[in-house]
Backbone as ProteinMPNN parsed JSONL, in Angstrom:
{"seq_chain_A": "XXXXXXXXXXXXXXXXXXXXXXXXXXXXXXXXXXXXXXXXXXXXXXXXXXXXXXXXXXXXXXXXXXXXXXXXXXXXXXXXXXXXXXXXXXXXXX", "coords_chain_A": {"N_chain_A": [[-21.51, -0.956, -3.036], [-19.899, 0.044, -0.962], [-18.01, -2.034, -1.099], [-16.673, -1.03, -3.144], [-15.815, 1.398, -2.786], [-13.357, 0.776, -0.519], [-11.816, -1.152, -2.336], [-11.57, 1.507, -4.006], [-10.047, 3.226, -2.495], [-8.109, 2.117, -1.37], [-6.454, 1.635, -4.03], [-5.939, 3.908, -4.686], [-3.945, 4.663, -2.606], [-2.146, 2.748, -3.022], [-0.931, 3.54, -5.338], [-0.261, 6.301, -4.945], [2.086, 5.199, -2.966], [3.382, 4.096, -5.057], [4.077, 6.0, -6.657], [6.064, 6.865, -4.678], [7.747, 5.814, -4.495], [10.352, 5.977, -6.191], [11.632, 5.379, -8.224], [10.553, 4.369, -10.765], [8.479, 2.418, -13.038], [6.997, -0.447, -11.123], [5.991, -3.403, -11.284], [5.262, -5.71, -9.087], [3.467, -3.972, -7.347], [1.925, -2.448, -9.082], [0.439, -4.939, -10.23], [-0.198, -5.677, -7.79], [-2.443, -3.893, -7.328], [-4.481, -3.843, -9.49], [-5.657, -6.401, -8.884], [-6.494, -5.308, -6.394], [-8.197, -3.687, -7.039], [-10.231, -5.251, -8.979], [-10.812, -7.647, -7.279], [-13.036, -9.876, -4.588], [-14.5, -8.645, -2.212], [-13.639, -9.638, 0.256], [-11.247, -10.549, -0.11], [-10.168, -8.134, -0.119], [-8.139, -7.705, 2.527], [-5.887, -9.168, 2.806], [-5.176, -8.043, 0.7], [-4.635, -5.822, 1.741], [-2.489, -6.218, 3.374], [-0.429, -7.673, 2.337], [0.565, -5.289, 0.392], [1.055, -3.896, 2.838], [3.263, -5.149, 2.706], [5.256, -4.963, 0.901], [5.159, -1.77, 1.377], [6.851, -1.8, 3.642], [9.539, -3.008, 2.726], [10.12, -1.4, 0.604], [10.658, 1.044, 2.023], [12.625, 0.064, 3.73], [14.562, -0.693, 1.75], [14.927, 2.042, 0.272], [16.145, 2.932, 2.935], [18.835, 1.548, 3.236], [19.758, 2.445, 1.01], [20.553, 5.283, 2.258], [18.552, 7.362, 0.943], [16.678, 9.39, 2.805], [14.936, 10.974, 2.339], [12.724, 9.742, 0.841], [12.568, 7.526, 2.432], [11.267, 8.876, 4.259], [8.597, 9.909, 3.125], [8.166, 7.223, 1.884], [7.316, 6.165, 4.847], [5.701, 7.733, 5.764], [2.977, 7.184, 3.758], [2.761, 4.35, 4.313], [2.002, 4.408, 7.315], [-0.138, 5.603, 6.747], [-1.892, 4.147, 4.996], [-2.226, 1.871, 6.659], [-3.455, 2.667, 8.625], [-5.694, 2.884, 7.591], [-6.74, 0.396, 6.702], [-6.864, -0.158, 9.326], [-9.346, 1.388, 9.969], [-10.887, 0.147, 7.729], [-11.616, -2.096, 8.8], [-9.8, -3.901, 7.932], [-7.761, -4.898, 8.529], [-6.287, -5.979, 11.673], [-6.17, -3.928, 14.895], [-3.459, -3.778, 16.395]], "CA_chain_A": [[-20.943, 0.379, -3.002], [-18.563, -0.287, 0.097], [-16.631, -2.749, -1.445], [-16.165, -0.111, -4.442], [-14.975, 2.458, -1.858], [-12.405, 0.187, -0.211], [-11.093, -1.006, -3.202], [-10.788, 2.679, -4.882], [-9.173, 4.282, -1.468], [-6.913, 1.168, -1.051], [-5.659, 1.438, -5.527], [-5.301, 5.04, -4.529], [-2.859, 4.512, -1.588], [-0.738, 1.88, -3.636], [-0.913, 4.613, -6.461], [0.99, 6.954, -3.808], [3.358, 4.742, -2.672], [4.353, 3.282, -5.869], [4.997, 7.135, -7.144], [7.372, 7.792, -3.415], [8.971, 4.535, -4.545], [10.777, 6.865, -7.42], [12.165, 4.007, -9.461], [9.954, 3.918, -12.258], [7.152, 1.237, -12.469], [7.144, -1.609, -10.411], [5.089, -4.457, -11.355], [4.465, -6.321, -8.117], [2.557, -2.817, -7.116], [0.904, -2.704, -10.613], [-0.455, -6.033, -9.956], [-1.27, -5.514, -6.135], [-3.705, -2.827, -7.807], [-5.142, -4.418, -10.16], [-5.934, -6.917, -8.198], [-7.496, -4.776, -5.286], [-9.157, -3.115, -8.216], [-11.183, -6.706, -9.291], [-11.135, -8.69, -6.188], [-14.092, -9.659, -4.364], [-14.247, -7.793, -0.776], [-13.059, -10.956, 0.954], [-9.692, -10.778, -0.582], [-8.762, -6.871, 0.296], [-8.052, -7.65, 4.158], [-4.893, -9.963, 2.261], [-4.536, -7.441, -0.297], [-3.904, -4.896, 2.447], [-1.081, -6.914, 4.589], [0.664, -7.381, 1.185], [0.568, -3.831, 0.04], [1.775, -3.367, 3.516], [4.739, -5.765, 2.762], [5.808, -3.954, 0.05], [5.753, -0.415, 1.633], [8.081, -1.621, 4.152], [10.595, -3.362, 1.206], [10.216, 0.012, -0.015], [10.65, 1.629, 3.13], [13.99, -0.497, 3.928], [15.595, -0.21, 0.65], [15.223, 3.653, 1.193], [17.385, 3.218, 4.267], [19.678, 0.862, 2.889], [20.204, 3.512, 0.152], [20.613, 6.281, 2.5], [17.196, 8.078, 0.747], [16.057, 9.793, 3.761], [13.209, 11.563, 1.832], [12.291, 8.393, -0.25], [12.154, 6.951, 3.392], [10.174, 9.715, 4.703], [7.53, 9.996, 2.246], [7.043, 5.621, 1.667], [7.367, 5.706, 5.992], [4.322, 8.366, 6.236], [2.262, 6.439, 3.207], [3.084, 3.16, 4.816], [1.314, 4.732, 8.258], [-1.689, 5.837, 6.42], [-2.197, 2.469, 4.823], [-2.235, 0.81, 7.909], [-4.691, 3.356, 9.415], [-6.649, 2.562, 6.861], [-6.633, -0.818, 7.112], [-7.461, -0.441, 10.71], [-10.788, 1.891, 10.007], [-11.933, -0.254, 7.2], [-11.546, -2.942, 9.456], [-9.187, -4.981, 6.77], [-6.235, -5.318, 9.662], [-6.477, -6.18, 13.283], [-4.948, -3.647, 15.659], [-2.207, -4.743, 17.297]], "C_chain_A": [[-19.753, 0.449, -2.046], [-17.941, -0.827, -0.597], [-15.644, -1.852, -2.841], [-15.283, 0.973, -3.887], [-13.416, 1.767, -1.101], [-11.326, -0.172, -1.191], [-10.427, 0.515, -3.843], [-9.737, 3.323, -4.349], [-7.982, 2.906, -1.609], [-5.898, 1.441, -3.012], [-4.854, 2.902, -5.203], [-4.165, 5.361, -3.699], [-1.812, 3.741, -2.04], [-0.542, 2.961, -4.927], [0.244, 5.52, -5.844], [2.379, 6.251, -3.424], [3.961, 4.327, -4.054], [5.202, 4.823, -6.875], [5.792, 7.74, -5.79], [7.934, 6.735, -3.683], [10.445, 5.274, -5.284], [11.674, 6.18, -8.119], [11.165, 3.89, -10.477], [9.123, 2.724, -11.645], [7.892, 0.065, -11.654], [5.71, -2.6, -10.589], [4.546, -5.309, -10.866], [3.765, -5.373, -7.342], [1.666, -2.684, -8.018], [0.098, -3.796, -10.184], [-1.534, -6.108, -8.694], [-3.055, -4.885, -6.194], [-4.566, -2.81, -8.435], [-5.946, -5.866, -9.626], [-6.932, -6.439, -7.019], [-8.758, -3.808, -5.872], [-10.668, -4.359, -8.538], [-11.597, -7.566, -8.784], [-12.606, -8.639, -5.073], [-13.676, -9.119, -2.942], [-13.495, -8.585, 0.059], [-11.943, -11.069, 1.02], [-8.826, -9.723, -0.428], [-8.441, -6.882, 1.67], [-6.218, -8.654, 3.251], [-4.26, -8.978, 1.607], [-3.705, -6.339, 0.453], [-2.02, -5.127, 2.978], [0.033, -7.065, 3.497], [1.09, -6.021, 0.64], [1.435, -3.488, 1.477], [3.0, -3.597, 3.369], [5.506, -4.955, 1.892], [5.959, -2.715, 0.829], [7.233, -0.85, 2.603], [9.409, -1.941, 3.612], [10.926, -2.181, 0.765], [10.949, 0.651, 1.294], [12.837, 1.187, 3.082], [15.16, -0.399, 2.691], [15.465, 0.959, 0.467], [16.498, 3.866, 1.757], [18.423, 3.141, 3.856], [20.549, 1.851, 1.87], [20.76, 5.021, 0.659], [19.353, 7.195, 2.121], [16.588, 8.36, 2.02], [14.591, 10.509, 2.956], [12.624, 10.911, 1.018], [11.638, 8.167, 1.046], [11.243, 7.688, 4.115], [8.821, 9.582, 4.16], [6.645, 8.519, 2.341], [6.631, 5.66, 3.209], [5.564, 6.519, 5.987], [2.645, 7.696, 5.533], [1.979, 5.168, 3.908], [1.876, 3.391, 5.718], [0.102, 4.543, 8.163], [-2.537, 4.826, 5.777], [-2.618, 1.914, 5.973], [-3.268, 1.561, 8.304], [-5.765, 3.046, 8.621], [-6.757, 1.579, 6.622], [-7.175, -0.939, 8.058], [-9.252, 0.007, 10.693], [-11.589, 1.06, 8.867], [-12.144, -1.506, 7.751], [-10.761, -4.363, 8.761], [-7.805, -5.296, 7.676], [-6.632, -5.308, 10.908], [-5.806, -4.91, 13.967], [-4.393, -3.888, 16.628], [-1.515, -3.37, 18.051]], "O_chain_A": [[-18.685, 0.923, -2.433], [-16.983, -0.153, -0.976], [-14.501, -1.992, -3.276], [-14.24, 1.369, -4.407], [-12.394, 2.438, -1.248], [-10.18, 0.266, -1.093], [-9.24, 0.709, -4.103], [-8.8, 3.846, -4.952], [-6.895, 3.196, -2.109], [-4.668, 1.381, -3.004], [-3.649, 3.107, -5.353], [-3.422, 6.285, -4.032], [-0.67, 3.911, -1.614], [0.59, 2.781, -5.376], [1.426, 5.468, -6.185], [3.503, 6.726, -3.582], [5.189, 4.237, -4.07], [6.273, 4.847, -7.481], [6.129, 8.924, -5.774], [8.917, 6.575, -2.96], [11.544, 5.008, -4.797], [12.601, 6.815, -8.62], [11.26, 2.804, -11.048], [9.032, 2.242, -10.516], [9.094, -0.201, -11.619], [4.624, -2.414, -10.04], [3.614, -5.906, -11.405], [3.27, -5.952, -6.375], [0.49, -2.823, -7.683], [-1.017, -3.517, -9.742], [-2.728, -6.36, -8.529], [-4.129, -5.122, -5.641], [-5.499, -2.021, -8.281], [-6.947, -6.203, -10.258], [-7.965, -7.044, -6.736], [-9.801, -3.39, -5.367], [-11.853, -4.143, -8.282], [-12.463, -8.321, -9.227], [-13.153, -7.573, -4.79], [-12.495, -9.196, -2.603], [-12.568, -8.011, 0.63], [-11.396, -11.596, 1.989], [-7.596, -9.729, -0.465], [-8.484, -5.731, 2.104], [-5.314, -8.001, 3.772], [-3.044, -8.827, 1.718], [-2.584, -5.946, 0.132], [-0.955, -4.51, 2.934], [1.189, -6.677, 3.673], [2.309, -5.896, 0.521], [2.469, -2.837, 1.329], [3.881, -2.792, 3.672], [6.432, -4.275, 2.336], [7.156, -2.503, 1.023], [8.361, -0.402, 2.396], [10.377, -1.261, 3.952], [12.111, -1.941, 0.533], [12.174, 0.548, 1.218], [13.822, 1.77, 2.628], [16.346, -0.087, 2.8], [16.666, 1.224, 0.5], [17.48, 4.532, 1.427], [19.191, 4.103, 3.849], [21.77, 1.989, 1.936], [21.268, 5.828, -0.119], [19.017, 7.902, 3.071], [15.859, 7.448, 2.411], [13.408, 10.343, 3.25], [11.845, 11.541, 0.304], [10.44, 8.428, 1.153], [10.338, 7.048, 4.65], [7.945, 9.101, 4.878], [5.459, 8.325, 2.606], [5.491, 5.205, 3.308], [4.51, 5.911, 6.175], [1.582, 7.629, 6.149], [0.782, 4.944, 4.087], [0.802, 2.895, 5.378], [-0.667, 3.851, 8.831], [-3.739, 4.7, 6.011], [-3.746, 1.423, 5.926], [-4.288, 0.872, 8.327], [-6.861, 2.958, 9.176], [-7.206, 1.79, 5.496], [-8.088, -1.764, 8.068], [-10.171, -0.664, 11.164], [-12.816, 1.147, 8.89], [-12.979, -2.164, 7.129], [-11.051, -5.536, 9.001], [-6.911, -6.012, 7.225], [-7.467, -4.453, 11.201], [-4.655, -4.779, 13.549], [-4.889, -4.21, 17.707], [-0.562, -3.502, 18.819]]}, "name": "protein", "num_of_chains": 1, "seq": "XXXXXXXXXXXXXXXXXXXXXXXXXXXXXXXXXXXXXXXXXXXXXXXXXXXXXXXXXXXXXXXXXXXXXXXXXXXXXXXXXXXXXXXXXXXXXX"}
């Protein structure tokens, strides 16, 4: 049942970011999700740190673009990822 909860909150958080991305699909997010969707528990502490990589890719091409409210939106998702990461204990904090 945990590992069902981790996975669903973690598909749901790449779900968010990949609609503040606002480019249309993106398929190394699609995958991330599908992936954190089917993987055994072992593998979302990895799945997280990648998902994180991406928000900040996201995040930075934002900037790069000028998108201040692109960058707002992936920056605050990004956050809450990581916090969540930290409480399901799938990231160290640093």
């Amino acid at each position: 049942m945990m590992q069902d909860y981790l996975a669903g909150e973690l598909s749901v958080r790449l779900e968010l970011l990949e609609a503040a991305a606002g480019r249309g699909p993106l398929p190394d997010l699609r995958r991330l999700r599908h992936r954190v969707e089917t993987c055994p528990l072992t593998e979302l502490a990895t799945a997280t740190t990648g998902a994180l990589a991406m928000a900040d890719g996201l995040c930075w091409d934002s900037l790069s673009r000028g998108d201040m409210p692109a960058f707002s939106r992936q920056a605050c998702l990004s956050a809450e990822l990581r916090q969540f990461g930290i409480c399901a204990c799938l990231l160290a904090e640093e």
